[in-house]
MIGU-692471 format. One record per residue (C-alpha): residue number from 0; x, y, z. Coordinates in nm, 3 decimals. Example, Ala and Ser with C-alpha at 12.3 -4.5 7.8 and 13.67 -1.06 7.14 Angstrom:
! MIGU-692471
> 0,1.230,-0.450,0.780
> 1,1.367,-0.106,0.714
//
This chain:
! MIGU-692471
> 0,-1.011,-5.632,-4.287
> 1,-0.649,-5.572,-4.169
> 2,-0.775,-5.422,-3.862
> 3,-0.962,-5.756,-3.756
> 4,-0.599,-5.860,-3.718
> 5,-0.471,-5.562,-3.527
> 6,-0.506,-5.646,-3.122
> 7,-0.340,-5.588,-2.779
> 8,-0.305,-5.735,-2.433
> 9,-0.522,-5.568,-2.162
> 10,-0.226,-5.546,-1.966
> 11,-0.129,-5.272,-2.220
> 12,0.172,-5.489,-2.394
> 13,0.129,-5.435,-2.756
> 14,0.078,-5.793,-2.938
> 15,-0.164,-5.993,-2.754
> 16,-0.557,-5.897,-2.776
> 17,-0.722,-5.548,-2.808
> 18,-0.968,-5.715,-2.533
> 19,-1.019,-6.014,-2.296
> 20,-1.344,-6.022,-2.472
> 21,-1.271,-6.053,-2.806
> 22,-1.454,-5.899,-3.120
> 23,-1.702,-6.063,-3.315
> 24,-1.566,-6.178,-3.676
> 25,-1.896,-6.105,-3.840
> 26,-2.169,-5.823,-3.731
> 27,-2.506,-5.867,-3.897
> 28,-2.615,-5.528,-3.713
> 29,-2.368,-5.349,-3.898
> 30,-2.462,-5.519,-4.242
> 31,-2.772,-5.352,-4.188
> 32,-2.703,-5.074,-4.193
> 33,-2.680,-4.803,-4.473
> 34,-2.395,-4.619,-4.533
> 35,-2.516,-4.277,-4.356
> 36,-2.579,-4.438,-4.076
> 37,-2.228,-4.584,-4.065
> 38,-2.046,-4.323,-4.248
> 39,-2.158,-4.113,-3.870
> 40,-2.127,-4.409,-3.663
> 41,-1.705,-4.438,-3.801
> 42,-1.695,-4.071,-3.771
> 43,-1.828,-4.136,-3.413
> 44,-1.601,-4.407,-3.291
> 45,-1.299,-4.239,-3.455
> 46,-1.362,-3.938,-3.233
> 47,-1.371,-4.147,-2.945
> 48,-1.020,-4.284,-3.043
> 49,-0.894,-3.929,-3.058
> 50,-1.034,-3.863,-2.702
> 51,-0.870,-4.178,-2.520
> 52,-0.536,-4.107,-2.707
> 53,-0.600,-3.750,-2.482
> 54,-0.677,-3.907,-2.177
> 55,-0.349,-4.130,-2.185
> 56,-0.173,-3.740,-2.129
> 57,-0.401,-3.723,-1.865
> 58,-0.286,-4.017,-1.729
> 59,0.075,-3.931,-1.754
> 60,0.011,-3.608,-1.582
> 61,-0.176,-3.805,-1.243
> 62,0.118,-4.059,-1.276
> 63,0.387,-3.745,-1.237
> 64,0.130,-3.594,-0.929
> 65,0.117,-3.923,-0.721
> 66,0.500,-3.966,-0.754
> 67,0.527,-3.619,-0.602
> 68,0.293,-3.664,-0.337
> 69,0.505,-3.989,-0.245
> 70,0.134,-4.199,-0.308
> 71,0.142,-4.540,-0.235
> 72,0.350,-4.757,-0.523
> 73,0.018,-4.982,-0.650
> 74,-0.186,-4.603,-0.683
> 75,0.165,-4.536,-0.868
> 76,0.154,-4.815,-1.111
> 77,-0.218,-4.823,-1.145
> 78,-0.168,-4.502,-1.312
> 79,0.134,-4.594,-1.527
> 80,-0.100,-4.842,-1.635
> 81,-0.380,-4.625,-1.680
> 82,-0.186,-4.443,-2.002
> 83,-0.148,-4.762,-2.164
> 84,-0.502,-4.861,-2.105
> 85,-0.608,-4.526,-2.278
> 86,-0.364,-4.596,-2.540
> 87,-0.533,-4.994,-2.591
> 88,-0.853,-4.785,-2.597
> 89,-0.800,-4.572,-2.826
> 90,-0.685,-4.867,-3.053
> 91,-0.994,-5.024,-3.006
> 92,-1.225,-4.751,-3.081
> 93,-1.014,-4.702,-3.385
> 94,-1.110,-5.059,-3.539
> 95,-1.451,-5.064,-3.422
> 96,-1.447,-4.749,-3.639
> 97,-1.278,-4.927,-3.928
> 98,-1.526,-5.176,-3.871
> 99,-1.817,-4.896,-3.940
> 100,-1.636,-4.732,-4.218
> 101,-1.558,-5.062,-4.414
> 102,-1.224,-5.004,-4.431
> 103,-0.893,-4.951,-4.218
> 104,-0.852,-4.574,-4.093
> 105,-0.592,-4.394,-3.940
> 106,-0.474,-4.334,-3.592
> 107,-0.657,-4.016,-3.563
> 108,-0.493,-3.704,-3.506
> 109,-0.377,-3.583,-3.126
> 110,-0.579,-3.341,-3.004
> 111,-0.441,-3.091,-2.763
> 112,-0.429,-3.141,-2.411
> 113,-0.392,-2.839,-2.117
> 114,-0.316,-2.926,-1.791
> 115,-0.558,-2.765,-1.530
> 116,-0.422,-2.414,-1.391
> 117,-0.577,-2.455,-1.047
> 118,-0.465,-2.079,-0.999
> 119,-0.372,-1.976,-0.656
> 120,-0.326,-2.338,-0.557
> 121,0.001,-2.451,-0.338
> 122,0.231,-2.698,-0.610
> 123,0.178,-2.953,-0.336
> 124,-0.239,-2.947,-0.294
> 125,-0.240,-2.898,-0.706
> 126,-0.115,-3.269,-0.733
> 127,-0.407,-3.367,-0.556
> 128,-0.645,-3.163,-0.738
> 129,-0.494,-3.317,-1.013
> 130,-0.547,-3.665,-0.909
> 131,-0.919,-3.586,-0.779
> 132,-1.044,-3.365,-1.115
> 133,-0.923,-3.640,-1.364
> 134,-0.973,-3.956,-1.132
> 135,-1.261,-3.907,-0.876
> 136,-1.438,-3.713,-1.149
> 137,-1.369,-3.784,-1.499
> 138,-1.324,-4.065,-1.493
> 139,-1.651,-4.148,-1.300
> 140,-1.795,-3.947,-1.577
> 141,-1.683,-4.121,-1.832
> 142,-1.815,-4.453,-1.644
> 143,-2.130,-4.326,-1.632
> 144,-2.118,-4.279,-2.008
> 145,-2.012,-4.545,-2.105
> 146,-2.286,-4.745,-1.855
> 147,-2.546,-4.524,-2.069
> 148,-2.414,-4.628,-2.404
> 149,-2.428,-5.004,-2.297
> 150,-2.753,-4.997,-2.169
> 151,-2.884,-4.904,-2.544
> 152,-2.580,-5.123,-2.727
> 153,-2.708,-5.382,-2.890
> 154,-2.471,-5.456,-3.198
> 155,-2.221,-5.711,-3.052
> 156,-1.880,-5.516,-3.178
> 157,-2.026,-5.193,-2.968
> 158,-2.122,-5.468,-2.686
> 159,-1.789,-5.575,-2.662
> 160,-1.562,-5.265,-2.711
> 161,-1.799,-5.102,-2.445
> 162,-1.747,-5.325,-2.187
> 163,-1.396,-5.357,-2.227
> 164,-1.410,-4.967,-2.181
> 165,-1.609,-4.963,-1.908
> 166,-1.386,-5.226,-1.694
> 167,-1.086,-5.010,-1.706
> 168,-1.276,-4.693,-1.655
> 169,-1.399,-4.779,-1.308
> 170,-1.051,-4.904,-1.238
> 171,-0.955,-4.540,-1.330
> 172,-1.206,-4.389,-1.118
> 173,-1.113,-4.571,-0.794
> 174,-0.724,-4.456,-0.845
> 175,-0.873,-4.144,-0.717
> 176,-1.128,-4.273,-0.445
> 177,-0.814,-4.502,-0.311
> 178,-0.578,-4.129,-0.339
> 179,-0.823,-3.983,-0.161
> 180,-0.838,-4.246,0.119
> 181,-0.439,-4.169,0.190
> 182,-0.495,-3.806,0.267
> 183,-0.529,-3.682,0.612
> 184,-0.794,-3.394,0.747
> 185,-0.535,-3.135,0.687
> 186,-0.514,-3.182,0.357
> 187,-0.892,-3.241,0.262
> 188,-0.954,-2.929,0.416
> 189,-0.744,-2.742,0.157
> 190,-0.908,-2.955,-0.122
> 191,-1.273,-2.876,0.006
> 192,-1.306,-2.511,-0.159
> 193,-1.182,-2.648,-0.481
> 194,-1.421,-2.909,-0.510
> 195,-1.747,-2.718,-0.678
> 196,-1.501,-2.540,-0.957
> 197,-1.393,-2.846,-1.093
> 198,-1.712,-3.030,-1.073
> 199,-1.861,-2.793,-1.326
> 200,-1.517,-2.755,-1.515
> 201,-1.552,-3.125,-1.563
> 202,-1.943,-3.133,-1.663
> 203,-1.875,-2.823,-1.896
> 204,-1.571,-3.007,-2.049
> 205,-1.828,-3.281,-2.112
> 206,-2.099,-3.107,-2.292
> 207,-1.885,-2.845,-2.497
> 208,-1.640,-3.124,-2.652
> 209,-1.719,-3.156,-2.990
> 210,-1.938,-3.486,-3.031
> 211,-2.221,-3.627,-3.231
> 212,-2.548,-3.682,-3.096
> 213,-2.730,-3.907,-3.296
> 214,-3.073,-3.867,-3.312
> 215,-3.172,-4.208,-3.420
> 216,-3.220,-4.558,-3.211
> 217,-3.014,-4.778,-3.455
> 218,-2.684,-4.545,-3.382
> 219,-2.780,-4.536,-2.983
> 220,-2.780,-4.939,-3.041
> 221,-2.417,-4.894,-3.185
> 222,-2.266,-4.708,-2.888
> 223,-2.336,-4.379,-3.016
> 224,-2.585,-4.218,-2.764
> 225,-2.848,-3.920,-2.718
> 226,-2.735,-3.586,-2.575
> 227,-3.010,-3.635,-2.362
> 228,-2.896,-3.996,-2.263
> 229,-2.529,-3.867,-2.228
> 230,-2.676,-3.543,-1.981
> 231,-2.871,-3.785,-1.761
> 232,-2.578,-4.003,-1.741
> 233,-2.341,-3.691,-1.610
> 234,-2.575,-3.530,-1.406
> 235,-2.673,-3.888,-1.226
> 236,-2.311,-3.970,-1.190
> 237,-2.275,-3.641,-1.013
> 238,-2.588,-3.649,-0.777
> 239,-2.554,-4.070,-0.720
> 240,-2.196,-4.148,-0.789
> 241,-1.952,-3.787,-0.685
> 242,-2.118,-3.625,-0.409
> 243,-2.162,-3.970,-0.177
> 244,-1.802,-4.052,-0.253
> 245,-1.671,-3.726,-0.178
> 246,-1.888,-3.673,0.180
> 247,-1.766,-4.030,0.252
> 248,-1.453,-3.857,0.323
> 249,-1.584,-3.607,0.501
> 250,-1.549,-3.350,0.208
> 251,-1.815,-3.071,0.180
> 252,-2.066,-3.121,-0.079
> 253,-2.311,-2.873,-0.002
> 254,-2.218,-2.616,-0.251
> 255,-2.237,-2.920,-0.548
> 256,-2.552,-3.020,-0.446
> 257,-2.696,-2.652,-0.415
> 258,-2.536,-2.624,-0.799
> 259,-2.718,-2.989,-0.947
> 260,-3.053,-2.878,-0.755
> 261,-3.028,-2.552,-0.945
> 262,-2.991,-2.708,-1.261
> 263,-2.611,-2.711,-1.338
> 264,-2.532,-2.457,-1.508
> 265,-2.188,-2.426,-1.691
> 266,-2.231,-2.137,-1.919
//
């Protein structure tokens, strides 16, 4: 397939490799399977593409909001590279869909992106909301996630695209974590009260985006989890990951942790 060919440089430079860790040229696990099951697993991986194209606005957005705050230079560039990174991802899930489909697909279409309101917020503290919603908690999110769908991957293209996923979403997630580390008590107090909203903006983003749940083991072994697999994953990520890094700075957590012991509701 053309797409075999197709590949970038991790560093985001278009024309090296897609991934330091580079695809398998044959896939018995996806020989195996029929063409439902693929037919939903290309349909699943495509939609993936579509979502790191989004995140690469994200990214774009936090790169803008650290300049502003006058962050450190290397958070600065980590985020410039960030939008490239979601741009190599969403190239990758894009053949790894191709790959599931049997033939080359499109780029898929953009889907739209809205930058958080954070109503009532000072321009100044919603840079660092900013920062903190997409960063410190999406993107640990999306870690967890992605940990969950390795954990059941077992075809060796999902093996590989999920890892290579996974590495530069915990790079993400520490952007934030290393923001928050430059901020002084002044300022974390005016972030505290915000901290609960966007926790459960960000878990309700998470389980109202349109996304297939397959219901069947040999999709969870392609990347394609459970909803219930993709809930524990959040909801651990929140308890484990979230509310230790945010009271490691002295931020309060109590209200979050009231909200998870209550069952988390976003609705």
């Amino acid at each position: 397939m053309a797409s075999d060919q197709v590949e970038l440089r991790r560093d985001g430079r278009w024309g090296g490799r897609v991934t330091n860790r580079a695809l398998p040229g044959e896939d018995p696990s996806i020989d195996e399977l029929d063409a439902e099951d693929r037919s939903e697993l290309s349909q699943v991986w495509h939609a993936r593409a579509a979502s790191e194209r989004r995140v690469a606005e994200s990214f774009r957005v936090i790169e803008a909001a650290l300049r502003r705050l006058g962050a450190p230079s290397d958070l600065v560039l980590l985020a410039e590279r960030a939008v490239d990174d979601e741009h190599r991802h969403a190239e990758l899930c894009r053949l790894v869909a191709s790959r599931f489909h049997g033939s080359e697909l499109p780029p898929p279409e953009a889907l739209p992106h809205a930058v958080p309101a954070h109503r009532g917020a000072s321009h100044e503290l919603k840079q660092s909301l900013f920062v903190i919603g997409q960063s410190c908690m999406n993107e640990t999110l999306a870690s967890a996630f992605l940990e969950k769908s390795l954990s059941a991957a077992a075809g060796p293209t999902a093996d590989v695209a999920l890892r290579e996923l996974l590495s530069d979403e915990i790079d993400h997630a520490r952007l934030g974590w290393a923001y928050l580390a430059t901020t002084t008590r002044e300022q974390r107090a005016e972030i505290g009260p915000w901290l609960l909203p966007m926790a459960k903006a960000n878990l309700r983003m998470w389980r109202e985006s349109p996304r297939a749940y397959p219901d069947r083991a040999r999709l969870w072994e392609q990347g394609a989890p459970s909803r219930d697999m993709v809930e524990e994953a959040l909801l651990t990520a929140l308890g484990e990951l979230i509310v230790p890094g945010l009271a490691r700075f002295d931020l309060p957590t109590e209200g979050i942790v009231r909200w998870l012991a209550d069952g988390a509701k976003t609705s």
